[in-house]
N, C-alpha and C positions, 0 to 999 in steps of 0.2 A: 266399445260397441261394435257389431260386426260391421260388414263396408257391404256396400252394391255395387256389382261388379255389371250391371246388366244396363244400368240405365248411360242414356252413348252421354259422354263427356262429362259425366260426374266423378268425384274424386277418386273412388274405388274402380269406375272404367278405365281414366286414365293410367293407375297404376297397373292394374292388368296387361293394359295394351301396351305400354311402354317396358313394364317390366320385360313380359316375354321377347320385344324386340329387342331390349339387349341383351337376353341370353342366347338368344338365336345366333346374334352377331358375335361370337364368340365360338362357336364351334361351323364346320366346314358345310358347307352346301353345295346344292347344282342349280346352274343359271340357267337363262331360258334356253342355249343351247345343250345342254346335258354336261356342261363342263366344269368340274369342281371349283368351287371359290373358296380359297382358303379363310379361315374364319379368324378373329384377331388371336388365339391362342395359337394358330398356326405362324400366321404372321410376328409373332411375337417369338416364339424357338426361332424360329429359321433370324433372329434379330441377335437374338445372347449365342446363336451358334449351336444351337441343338435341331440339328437336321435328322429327316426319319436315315435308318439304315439302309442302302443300295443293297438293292436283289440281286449278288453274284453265284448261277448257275455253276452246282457241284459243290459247294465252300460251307461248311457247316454254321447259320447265324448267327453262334457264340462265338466264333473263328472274328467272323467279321466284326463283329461288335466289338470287340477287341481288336481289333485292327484301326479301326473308326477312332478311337480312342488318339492315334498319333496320325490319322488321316483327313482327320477330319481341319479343315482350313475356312475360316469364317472370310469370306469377302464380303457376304452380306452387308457386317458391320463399317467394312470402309465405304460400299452404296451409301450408306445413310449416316458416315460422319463427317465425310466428304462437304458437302450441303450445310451441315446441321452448323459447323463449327464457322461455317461464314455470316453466320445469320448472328448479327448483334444488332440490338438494337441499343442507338447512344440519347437518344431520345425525344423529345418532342415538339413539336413546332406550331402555332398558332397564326393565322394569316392579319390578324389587328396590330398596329403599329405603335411604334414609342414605346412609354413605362409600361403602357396596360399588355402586350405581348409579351414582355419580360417577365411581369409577372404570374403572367398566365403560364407560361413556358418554366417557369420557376415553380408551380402548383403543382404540374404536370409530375415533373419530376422527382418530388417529395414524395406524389404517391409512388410512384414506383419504386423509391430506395426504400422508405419503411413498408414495402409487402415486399424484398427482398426480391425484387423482378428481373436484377441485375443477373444473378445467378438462375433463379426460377421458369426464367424466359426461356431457357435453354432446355427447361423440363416440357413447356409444350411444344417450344418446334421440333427435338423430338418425337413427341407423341405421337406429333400429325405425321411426321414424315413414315414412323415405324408404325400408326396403328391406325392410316388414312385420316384421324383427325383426333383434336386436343381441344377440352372447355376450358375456361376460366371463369370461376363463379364470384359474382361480384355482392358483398354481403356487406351491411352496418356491422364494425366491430363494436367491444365493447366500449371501445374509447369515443364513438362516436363518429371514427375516421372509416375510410371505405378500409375493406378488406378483401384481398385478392389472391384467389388460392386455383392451383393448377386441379384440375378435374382430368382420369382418363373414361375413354368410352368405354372398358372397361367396369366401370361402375356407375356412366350417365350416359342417360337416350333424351333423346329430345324429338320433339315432332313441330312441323312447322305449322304455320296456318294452312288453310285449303285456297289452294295457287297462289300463293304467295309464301316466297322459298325462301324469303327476307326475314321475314317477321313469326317470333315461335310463338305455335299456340302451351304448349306444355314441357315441360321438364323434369327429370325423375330421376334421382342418383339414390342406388340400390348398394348397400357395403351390407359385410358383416362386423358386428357388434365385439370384437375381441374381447373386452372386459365381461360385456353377460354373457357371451354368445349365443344369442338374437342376433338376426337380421332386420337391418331397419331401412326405411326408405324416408325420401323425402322428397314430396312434389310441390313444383311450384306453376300456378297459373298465374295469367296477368293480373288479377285481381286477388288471390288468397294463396295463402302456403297449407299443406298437410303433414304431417308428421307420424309416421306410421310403425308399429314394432309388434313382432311375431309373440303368442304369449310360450313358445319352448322355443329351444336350445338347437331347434331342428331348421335348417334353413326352408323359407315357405317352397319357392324356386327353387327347382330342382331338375334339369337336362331341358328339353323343349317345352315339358307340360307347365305351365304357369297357372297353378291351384290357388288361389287366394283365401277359399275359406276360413284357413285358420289366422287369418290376419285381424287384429283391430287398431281402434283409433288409437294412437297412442296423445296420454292427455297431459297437456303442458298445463303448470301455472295461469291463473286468471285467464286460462284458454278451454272453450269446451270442445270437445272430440276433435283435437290436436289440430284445432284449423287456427290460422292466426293472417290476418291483413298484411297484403303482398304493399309494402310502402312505397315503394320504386315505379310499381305498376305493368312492369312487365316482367316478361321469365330474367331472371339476374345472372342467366348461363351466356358466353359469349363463344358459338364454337369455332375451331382453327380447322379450317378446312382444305385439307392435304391434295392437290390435284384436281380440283373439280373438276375441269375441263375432261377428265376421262370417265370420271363417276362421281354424279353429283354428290355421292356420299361419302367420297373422298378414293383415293387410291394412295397408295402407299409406295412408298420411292423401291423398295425391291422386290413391287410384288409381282412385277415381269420379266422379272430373271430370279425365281427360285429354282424352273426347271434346271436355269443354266448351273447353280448352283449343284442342284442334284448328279448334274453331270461331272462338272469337277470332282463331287465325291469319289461319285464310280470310276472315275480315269485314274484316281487317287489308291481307290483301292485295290482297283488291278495291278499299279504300279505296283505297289507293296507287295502282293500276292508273285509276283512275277522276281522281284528282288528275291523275295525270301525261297522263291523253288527254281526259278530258272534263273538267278545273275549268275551261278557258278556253275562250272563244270561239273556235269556226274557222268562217274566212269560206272562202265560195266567188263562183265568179262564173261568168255563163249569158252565152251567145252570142260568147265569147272565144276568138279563132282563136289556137292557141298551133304558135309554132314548131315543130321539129323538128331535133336534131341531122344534120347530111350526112353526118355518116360513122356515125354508131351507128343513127341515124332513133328516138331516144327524144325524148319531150319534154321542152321545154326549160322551166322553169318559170318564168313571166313576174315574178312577185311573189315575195318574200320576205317571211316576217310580220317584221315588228320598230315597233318602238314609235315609233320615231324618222322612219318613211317613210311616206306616203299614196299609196293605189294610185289610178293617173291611166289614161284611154286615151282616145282619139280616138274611136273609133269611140261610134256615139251607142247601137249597139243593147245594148250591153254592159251588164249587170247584177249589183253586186254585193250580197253579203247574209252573212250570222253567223247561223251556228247555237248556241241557248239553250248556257252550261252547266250540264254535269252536276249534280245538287243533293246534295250530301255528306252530307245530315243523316239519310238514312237509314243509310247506312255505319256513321257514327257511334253512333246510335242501335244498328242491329246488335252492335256492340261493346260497347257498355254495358249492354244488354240480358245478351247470355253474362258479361259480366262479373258481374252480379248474381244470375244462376242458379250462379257459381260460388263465390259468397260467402254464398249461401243454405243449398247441398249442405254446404259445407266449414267451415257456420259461424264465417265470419271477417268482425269488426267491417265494417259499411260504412263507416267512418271511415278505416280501413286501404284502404281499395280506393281511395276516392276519392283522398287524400291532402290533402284541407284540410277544415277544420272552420269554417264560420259559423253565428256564431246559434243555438248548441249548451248546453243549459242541462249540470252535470256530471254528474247525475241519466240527463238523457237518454242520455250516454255510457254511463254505468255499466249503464245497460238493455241499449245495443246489447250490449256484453260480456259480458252473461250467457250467449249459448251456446258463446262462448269457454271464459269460466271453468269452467263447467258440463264439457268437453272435457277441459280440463285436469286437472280434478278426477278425472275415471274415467279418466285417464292414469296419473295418483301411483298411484291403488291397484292397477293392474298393473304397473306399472314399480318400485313400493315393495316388493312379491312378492319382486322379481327383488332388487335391494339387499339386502335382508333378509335370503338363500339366499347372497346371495354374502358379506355379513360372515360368518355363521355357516361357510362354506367356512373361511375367515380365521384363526378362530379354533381350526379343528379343523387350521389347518398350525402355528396355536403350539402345541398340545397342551391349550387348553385345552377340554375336554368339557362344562364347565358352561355357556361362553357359546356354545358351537358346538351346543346343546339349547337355547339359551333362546328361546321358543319368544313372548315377550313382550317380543322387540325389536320395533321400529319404526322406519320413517324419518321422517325432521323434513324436509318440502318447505317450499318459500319459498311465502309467500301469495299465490296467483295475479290473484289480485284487487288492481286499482289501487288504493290508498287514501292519503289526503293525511296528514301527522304530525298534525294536529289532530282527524284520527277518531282514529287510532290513542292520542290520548293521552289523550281523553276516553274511549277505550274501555276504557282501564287505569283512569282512576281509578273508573266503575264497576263496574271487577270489583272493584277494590281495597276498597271500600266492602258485596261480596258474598263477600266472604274468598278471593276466590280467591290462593294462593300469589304471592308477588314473582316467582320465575324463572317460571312460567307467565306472567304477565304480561307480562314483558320475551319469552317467544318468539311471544307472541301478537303484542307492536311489530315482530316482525321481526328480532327481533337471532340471531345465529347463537347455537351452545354455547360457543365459544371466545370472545366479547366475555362472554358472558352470566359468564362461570368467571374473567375478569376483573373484572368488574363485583363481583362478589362481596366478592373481595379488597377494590376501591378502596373499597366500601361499610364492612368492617371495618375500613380503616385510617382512615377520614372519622370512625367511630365513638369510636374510642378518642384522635383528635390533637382532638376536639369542645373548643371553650375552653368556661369557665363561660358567655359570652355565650351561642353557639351551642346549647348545652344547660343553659338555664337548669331550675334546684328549681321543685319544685312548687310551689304558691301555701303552700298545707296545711303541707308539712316546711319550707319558709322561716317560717312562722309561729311554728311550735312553736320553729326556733333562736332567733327572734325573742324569743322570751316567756322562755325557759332563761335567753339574757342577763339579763334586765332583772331575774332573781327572784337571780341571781348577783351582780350590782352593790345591789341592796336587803338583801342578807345584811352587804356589808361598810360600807354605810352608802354608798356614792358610786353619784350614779347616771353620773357619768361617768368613774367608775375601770376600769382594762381587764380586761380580760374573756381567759382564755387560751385560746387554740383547742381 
């Protein structure tokens, strides 16, 4: 049946309005000062390394393009793997005590190995970092268990409540249908889900204009006009939001050094343009009558440069000479230069840019890395937000309400910070000597929850299979059996008669 697109917050408004805001956010705009915003297709080339062509004056753009082909140097991508590759999450932590945290913490973690989060996590702190933010949509699988699958903004918009930036009022993931080739969407509000598909092959959305007419309901099983009860109760998208602090809509780790990027290009291309016409000498030569072809009347060129020939002439008046080459070092220098202002902005080790290390104490490393780790650091606690929101999703598709409130989980990230096993072990034995707990300790060395719940175990069975050697009597209680014997054997008169256990 067709949708209404007119009445505000009904299923066919929401689709409308959300659709178009995420095709908008996909191609480039102007902000309120007149200044281009790159759009996430922008953002996204300039991520795999496909930056536009540099406009070099006099050079033919097929010249260049080809040129670009061995000039073109992605730093982009170490902006944003730099970050990405620190970001592990080992998992999960619950503030209740004894067994029942263990098991909660043990819950925790079953859902994220069977949704493959181990791996998958890695798909949205990307997202967020390269495309200002990443969803995770939180669904009943078929088995009953939650189901947790990475969303880009790329195919989901979401909008929140009105003044309150916490709580979504709507959600709307827009793909196309590969198998029929239909485009489908699928909205979800806090109280109902929609289910919607094009009746041709033609995508409805199309550049800015977002026409809905040829849309309808699409109609599920014992569902009429593809609407079906939202079980959860609210929107089941959880998004990952990349920078807020710069835009609440997210920002993207190198969307403030593309220009710098652009530059490297062009300092790149000039280089090459400079190698290929000016590294070598060209000679010329003064008072040299040069032929002419008889049938075209072009001139015919006397000389050929090559390495292997010496230009010769009769005539006495004739002069030849070489012009200086070009001197590269400033090209280069140019290069290195953008390169440093983009490693400055984007706070990425200069060890990482360069690519080799001499005469480098580890100290000094660990220095450079601090505006890394520092990065990293205020990453975890708005990416850890987002985790946190989406276990407690998890929770509330098992039915449980006590963990799907527990408002004193936490994520357990990997140490971002480089450290050798010899800090780490002296840094256990003086916690260990400041009381702090055994399993803190072992997740302060790094060990996930899962070796840590192992380790436990092997630590109880080491305990109880211990021979007398390995856990020798106290000095004291061996004394005292000591002295028992000896007043045992002085009762019966022998001092070396035996003694019954």
């Amino acid at each position: 049946m067709p949708i209404d697109t007119s009445k505000v917050e009904s299923p066919g408004w929401w689709l409308q309005r959300l659709g178009k805001k995420l095709l908008d956010e996909r191609a480039d705009s102007l902000d309120e000062d007149g200044e281009t915003e790159p759009g996430l297709d922008t953002l996204r080339k300039y991520a795999e390394g496909k930056v536009p062509l540099p406009t070099v004056p006099g050079l033919d753009p097929n010249e260049v393009a080809e040129w670009m082909k061995d000039a073109r140097t992605n730093w982009i991508a170490l902006v944003l793997d730099s970050p990405v590759e620190r970001l592990g999450v080992e998992g999960f932590r619950f503030g209740s005590s004894g067994g029942e945290r263990a098991k909660a913490d043990e819950d925790a973690q079953r859902i994220w190995r069977e949704n493959h989060l181990k791996a998958d996590s890695g798909l949205v702190h990307y997202g967020a970092a390269s495309q200002r933010r990443a969803f995770v949509l939180v669904e009943r699988g078929d088995n009953g268990r939650p189901q947790l699958t990475h969303e880009t903004p790329r195919q989901v918009a979401v909008e929140h409540a009105q003044g309150n930036r916490r709580e979504l009022a709507a959600g709307l993931k827009l793909w196309r249908d590969d198998w029929t080739g239909n485009t489908r969407a699928r909205l979800w509000l806090p109280d109902r889900e929609y289910d919607f598909v094009t009746k041709t092959d033609a995508p409805t959305f199309s550049g800015r204009a977002a026409s809905l007419r040829n849309w309808d309901a699409f109609h599920l099983p014992n569902a009429s006009d593809g609407e079906n009860p939202n079980a959860l109760g609210v929107v089941p998208l959880v998004p990952f939001i990349n920078r807020r602090n710069r835009r609440l809509a997210g920002f993207a780790e190198h969307e403030d050094v593309l220009r710098i990027q652009n530059r490297i290009n062009l300092s790149l291309i000039m280089l090459i343009g400079a190698m290929k016409y000016g590294a070598f000498r060209q000679r010329w030569a003064a008072g040299l009558e040069v032929d002419e072809d008889p049938v075209t009347g072009a001139k015919i060129q006397p000389f050929q440069l090559d390495i292997r020939k010496l230009w010769t002439t009769d005539d006495p008046e004739v002069k030849f000479g070489e012009f200086s080459a070009t001197d590269l070092i400033p090209y280069v220098r140019s290069v290195e230069s953008a390169v440093q202002d983009l490693a400055a902005i984007s706070r990425t080790p200069p060890h990482y840019i360069i690519g080799a290390v001499v005469n480098v104490s580890g100290d000094a490393l660990k220095a450079a890395e601090t505006g890394l780790v520092a990065k990293v650091e205020d990453r975890q606690d708005e990416l850890g937000e987002g985790w946190e929101a989406v276990m407690r999703l998890a929770f509330r598709v098992l039915g449980d309400e006590k963990k799907a409130n527990a408002w004193d989980l936490e994520t357990v990230w990997r140490d971002p910070e480089s450290r050798t096993v010899s800090e780490l072990a002296d840094a256990a034995v003086k916690k260990a000597s400041a009381g702090v707990p055994w399993r803190q300790r072992m997740e302060d060395m790094g060990y996930t929850p899962a070796q840590i719940a192992r380790m436990e175990i092997d630590r109880a069975a080491d305990a109880l299979n211990a021979t007398p050697a390995e856990n020798p009597q106290p000095a004291s209680l061996q004394a005292k059996r000591d002295a028992k014997q000896q007043d045992q054997r002085t009762v019966i008169g022998r001092d070396d008669a035996p003694v019954a256990a």
